[in-house]
C-alpha positions as CSV (number, residue, x, y, z in Angstrom):
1,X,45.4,27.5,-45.8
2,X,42.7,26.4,-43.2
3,X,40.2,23.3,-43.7
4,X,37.3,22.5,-41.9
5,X,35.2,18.9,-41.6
6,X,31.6,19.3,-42.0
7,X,29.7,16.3,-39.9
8,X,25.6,16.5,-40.6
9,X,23.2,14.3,-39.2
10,X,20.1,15.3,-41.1
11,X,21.7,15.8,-44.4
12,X,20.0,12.7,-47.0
13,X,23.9,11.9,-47.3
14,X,24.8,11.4,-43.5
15,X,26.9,9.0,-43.7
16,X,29.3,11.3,-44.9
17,X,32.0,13.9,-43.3
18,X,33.2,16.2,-46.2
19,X,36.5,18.0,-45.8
20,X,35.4,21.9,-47.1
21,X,38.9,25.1,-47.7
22,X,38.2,28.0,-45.7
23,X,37.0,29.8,-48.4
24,X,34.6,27.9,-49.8
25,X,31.3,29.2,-50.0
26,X,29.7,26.0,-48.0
27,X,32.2,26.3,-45.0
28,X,32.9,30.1,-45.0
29,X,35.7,29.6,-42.2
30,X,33.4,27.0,-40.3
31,X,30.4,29.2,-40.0
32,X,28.1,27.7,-42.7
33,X,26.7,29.0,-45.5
34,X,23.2,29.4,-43.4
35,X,23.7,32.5,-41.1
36,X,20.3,31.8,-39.3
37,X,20.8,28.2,-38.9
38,X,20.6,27.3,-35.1
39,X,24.3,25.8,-34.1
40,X,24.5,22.1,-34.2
41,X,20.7,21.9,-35.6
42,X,21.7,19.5,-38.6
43,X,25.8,19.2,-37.7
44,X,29.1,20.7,-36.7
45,X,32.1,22.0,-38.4
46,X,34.9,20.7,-37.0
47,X,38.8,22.6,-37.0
48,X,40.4,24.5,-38.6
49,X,42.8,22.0,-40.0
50,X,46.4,23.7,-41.2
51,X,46.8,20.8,-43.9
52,X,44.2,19.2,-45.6
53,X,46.2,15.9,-43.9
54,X,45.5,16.6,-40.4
55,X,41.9,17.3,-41.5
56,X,41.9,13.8,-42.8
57,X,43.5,12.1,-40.0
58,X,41.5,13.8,-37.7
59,X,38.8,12.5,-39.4
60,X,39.8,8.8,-39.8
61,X,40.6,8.8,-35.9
62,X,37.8,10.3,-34.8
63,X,35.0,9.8,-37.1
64,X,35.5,6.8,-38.5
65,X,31.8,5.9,-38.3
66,X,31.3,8.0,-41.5
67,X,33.1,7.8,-44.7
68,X,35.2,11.1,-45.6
69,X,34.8,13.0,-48.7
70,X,36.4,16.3,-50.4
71,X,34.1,18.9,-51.0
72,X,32.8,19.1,-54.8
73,X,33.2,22.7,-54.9
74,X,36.3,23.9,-53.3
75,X,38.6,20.8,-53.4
76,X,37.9,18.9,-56.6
């Protein structure tokens, strides 16, 4: 199973990095859920992540300056 790290830096909660499954309707294999939405424009995703470890480690090492979350929807 893949996982993906959203980082947004226009989001009202960008302090945040959110660790998002593949299938999940937000991440939909690190495309988005907005089709039309310019590349980069509000954030990235970031991977695909084997385990949902690596995702995090990635994300402690490399973003640290944000705190990291599990999505809502797909990981609760």
């Amino acid at each position: 199973m893949d996982y993906y790290i959203y980082t947004n830096w226009q989001a009202k909660d960008k302090e945040t990095n959110i660790i998002h499954k593949w299938t999940c309707g937000h991440c939909r294999m690190g495309l988005g859920k907005h089709s039309n939405a310019y590349k980069g424009e509000n954030g990235v995703w970031i991977g695909a992540f084997k385990e949902i470890i690596q995702a995090e480690n990635f994300a402690k090492l490399k973003l640290s300056d944000k705190k990291i979350e599990k999505c809502k929807v797909c990981l609760k």
